[in-house]
C-alpha positions as CSV (number, residue, x, y, z in Angstrom):
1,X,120.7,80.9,94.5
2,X,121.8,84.3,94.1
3,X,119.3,87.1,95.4
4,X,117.6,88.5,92.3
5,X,117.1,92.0,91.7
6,X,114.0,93.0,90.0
7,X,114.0,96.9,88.6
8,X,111.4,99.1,89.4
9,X,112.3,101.5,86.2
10,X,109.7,99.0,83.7
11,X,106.6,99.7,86.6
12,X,106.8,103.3,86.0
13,X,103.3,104.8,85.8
14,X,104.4,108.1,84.6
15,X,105.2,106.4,81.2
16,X,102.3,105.1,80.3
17,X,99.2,106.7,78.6
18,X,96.7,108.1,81.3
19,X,94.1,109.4,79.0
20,X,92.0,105.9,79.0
21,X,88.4,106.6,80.7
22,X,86.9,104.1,83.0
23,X,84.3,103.9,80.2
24,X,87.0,101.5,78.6
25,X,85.5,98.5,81.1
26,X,82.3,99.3,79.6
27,X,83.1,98.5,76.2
28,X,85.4,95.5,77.1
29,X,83.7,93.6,79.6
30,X,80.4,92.9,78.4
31,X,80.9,89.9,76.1
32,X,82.0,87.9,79.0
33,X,79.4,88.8,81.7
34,X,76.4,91.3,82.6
35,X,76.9,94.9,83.6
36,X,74.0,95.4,86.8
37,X,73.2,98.5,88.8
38,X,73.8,98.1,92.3
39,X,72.6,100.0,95.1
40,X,74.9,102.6,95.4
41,X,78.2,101.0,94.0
42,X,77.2,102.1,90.5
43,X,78.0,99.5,87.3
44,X,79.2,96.7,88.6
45,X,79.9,93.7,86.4
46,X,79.0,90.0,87.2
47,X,81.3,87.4,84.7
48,X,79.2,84.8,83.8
49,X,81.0,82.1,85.2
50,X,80.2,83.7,88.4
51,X,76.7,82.7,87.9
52,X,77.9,79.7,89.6
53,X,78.0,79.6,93.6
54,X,81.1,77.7,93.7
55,X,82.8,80.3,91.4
56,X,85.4,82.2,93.3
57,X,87.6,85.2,92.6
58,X,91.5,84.9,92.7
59,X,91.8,81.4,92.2
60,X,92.0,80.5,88.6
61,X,95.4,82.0,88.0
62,X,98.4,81.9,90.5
63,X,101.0,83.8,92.5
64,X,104.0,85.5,90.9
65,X,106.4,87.7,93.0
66,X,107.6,91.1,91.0
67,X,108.7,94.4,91.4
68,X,105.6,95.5,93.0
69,X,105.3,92.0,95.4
70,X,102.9,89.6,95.3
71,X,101.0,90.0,91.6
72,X,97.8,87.6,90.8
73,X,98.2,86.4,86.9
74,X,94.9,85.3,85.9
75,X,93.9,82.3,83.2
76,X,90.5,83.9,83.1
77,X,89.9,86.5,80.1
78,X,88.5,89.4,82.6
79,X,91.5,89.2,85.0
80,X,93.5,92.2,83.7
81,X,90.9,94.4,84.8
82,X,88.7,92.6,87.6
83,X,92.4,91.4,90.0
84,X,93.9,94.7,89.1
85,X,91.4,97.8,89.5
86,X,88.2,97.8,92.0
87,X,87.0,95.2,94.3
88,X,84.2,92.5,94.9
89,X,81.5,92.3,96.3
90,X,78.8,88.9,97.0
91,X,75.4,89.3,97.0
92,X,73.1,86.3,99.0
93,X,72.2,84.0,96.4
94,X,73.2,85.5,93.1
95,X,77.5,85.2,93.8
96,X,80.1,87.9,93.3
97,X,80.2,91.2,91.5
98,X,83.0,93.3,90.2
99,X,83.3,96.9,91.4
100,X,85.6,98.7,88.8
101,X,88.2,101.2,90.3
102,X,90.6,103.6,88.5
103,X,93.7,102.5,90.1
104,X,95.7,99.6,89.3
105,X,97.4,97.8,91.3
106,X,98.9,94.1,91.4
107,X,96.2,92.6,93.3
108,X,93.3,93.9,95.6
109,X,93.3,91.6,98.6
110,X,93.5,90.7,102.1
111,X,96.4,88.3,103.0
112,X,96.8,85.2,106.1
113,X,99.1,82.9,106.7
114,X,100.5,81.2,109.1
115,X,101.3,76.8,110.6
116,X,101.0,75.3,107.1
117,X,98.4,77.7,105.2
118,X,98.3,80.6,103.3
119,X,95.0,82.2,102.4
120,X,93.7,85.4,100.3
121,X,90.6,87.0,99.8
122,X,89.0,89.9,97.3
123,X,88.9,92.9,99.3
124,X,85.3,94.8,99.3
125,X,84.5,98.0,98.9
126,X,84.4,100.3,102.6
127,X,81.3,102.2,101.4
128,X,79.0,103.1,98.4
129,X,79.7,105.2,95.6
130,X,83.0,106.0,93.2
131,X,85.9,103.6,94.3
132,X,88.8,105.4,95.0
133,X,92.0,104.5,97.2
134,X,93.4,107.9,98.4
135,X,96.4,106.6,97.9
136,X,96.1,105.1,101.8
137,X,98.1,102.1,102.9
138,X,95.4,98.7,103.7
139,X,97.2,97.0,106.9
140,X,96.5,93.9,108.5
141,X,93.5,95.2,110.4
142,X,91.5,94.6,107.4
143,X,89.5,91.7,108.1
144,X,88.0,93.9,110.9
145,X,87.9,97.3,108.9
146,X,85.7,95.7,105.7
147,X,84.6,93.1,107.7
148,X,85.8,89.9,105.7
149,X,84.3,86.5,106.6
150,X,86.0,83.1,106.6
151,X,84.1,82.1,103.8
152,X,85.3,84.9,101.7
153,X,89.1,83.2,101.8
154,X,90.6,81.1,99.5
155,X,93.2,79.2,101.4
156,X,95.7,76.7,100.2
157,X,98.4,74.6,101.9
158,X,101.7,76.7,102.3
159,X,103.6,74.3,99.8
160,X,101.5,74.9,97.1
161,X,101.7,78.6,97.1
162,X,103.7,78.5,94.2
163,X,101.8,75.5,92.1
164,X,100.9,77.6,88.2
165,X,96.9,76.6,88.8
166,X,95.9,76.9,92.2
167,X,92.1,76.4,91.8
168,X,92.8,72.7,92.2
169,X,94.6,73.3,95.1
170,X,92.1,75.3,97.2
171,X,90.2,74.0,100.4
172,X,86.6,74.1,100.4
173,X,85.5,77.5,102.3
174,X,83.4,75.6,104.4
175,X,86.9,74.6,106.5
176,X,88.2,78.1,106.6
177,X,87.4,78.9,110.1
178,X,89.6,76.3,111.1
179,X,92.2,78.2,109.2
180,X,91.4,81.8,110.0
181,X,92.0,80.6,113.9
182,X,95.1,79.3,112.9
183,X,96.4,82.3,111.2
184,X,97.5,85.7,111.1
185,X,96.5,88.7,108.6
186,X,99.7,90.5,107.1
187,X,97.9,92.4,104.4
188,X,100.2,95.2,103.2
189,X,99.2,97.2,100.3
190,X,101.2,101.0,100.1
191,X,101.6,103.5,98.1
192,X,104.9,105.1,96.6
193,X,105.8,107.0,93.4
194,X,102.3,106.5,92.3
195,X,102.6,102.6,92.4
196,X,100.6,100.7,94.6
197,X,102.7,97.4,96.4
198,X,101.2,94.3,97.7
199,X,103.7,92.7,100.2
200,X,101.3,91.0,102.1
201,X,103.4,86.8,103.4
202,X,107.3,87.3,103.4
203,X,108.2,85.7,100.2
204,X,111.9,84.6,101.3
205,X,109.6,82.0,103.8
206,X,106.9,81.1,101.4
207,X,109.6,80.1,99.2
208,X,111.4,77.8,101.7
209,X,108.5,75.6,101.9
210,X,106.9,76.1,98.9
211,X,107.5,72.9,96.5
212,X,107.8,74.2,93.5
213,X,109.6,77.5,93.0
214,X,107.7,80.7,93.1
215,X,107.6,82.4,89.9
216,X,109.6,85.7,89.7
217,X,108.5,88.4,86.8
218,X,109.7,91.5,86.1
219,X,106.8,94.0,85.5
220,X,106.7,95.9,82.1
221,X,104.4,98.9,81.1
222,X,103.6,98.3,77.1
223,X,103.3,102.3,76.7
224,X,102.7,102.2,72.7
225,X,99.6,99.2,73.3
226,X,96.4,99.9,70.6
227,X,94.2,98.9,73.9
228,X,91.1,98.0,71.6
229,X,93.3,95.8,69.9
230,X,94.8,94.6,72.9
231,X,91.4,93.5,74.5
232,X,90.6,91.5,70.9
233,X,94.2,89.5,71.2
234,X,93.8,88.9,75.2
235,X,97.3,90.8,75.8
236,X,96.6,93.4,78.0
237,X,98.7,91.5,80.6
238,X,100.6,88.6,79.7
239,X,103.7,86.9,80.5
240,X,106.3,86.9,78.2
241,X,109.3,85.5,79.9
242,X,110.5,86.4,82.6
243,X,108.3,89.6,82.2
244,X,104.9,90.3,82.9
245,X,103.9,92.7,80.5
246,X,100.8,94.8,81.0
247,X,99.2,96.9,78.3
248,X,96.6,98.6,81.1
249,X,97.1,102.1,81.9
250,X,97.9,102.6,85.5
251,X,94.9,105.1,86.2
252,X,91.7,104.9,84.6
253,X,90.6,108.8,84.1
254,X,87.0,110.0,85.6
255,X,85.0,110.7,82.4
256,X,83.9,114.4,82.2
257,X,80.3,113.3,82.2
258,X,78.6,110.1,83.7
259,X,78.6,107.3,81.1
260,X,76.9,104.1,81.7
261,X,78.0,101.0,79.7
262,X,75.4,99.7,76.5
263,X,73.6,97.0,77.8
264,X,72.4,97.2,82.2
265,X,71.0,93.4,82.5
266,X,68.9,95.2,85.8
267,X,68.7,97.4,88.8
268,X,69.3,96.2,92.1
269,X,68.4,99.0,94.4
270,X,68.8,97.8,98.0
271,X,71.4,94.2,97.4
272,X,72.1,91.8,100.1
273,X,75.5,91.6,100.9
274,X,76.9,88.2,102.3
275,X,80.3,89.4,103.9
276,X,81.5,85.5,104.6
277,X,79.8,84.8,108.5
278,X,77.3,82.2,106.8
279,X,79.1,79.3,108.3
280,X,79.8,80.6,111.5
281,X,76.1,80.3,112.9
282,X,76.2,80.5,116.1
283,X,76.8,84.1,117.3
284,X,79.3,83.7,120.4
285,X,81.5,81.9,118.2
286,X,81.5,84.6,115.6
287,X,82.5,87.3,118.1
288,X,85.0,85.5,119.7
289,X,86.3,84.9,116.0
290,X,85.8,88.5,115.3
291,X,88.4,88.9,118.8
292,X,90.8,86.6,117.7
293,X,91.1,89.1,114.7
294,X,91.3,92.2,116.7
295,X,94.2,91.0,118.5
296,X,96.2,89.4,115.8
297,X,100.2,90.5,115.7
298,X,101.2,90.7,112.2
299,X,104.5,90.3,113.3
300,X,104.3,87.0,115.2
301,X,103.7,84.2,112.6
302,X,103.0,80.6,113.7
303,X,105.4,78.7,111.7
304,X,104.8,76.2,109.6
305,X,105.6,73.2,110.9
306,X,106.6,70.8,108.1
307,X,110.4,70.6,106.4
308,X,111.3,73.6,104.3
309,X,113.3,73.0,101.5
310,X,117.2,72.6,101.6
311,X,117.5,75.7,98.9
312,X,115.3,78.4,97.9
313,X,115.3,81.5,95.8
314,X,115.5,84.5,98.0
315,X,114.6,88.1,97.7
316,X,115.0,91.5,98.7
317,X,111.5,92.9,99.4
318,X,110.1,95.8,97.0
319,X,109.8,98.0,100.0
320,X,113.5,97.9,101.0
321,X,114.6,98.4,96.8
322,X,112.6,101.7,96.9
């Protein structure tokens, strides 16, 4: 098939509205979760599903591949804002929390692949306090910069990367060393024209061994959205086609004065975080894991080592259109 084009003219931030105040979370989130204070990360925001140990971010949605690379496309209500601005955290024992950011971009997370898998996980905040990106590139020494744990992935087998409901697809974390050993990180978030990209696998090879095909969506700022209303119908990103239309402003403005949202369900002033080590016990074999890391070589992939298909869409990376 043909290579496809995607154009980067409907990702434009500079066309959309930029007076929204990260206050907006505040009055949009609450219905569907608790808003806590934590330590010194502020308002963060815990989705009630979440509640649940076995809940994970990232995996009730799937991949698509659009003008700004890989793009997560969420089933759950939340997932315009909590897979496109801020990060997550997990506390011991009470699961995963949202950390809203300002900046959107198509998905905040740490990429592996390599053999047969292909794995992802949220990436955290680097420290305490407002969450902003500096407009810095995240590389493929993440793992070791926020210190991400096995546990933290969620890893599926390479020919499902393109399956529209990966939750049912997922391993169960507690086999994700075996995959972190057997892969490599190639996160690759940058930053261009104020637009943040998220190459992170080669999609032209996911795609050759990916069953079904991987969906392609051309990105498209809804400049004129009523956002209130928008949040009532559940479109501030949807798919409408080919396109993936998002109604959410590209930067979330700092409010003039702090602003807290309505209802704080408590104050946690000193959380426990769990950074995904729980399962490797035994202390040698964490550092020698935390090695393996270290001296990964984004650029030398294992390959996978089952058929690819005979044809597969291809595509010209986002960073070589720019």
């Amino acid at each position: 098939m043909a290579i496809m084009m995607l154009a980067l003219s409907g990702a434009r931030p500079a066309e959309a509205r930029t007076d929204v105040s990260i206050d907006f979370f505040y009055d949009s989130l609450g219905s569907g979760g608790s808003w806590v204070e934590l330590g010194d990360y502020g308002y963060c925001w815990q989705p009630s599903v979440a509640v649940s140990t076995g809940w994970r971010p990232y995996s009730d949605g799937y991949w698509a591949y659009t003008d700004l690379g890989w793009t997560w496309v969420s089933y759950e209500d939340f997932g315009w804002a909590t897979y496109h601005y801020g990060r997550w955290v997990r506390l011991r024992d009470r699961g995963w929390f949202w950390v809203p950011g300002r900046e959107w971009g198509p998905a905040w997370v740490s990429w592996r692949t390599g053999g047969d898998y292909v794995g992802w996980a949220p990436l955290p905040p680097r420290g305490g306090g407002e969450l902003v990106y500096e407009s810095g590139p995240i590389s493929a020494r993440v793992d070791i910069d926020f210190d991400i744990g096995p546990s933290c992935y969620n890893f599926v087998d390479v020919r499902y990367i393109g399956e529209p409901l990966l939750r049912e697809r997922i391993y169960a974390p507690e086999q994700n060393v075996t995959y972190i050993s057997t892969t490599v990180n190639v996160t690759n978030i940058t930053y261009s024209n104020s637009t943040y990209y998220n190459y992170g696998p080669d999609y032209n090879t996911l795609s050759r061994y990916s069953t079904r095909p991987i969906q392609r969506l051309t990105l498209q700022r809804d400049t004129n959205a009523d956002l209130s209303a928008a949040v009532q119908s559940k479109s501030l990103m949807k798919v409408q086609g080919d396109k993936l239309v998002v109604a959410a402003p590209p930067v979330f403005q700092k409010p003039p004065t702090p602003v807290a949202p309505k209802v704080v369900k408590e104050k946690i002033q000193k959380p426990t975080m769990e950074h995904g080590w729980t399962a490797v016990s035994d202390p040698k074999a964490q550092t020698e894991l935390k090695e393996k890391m270290k001296s990964e070589d984004a650029k030398n992939i294992p390959p996978p080592t089952i058929k690819p298909r005979e044809s597969a869409e291809t595509a010209q990376s986002p960073a070589a259109m720019k």
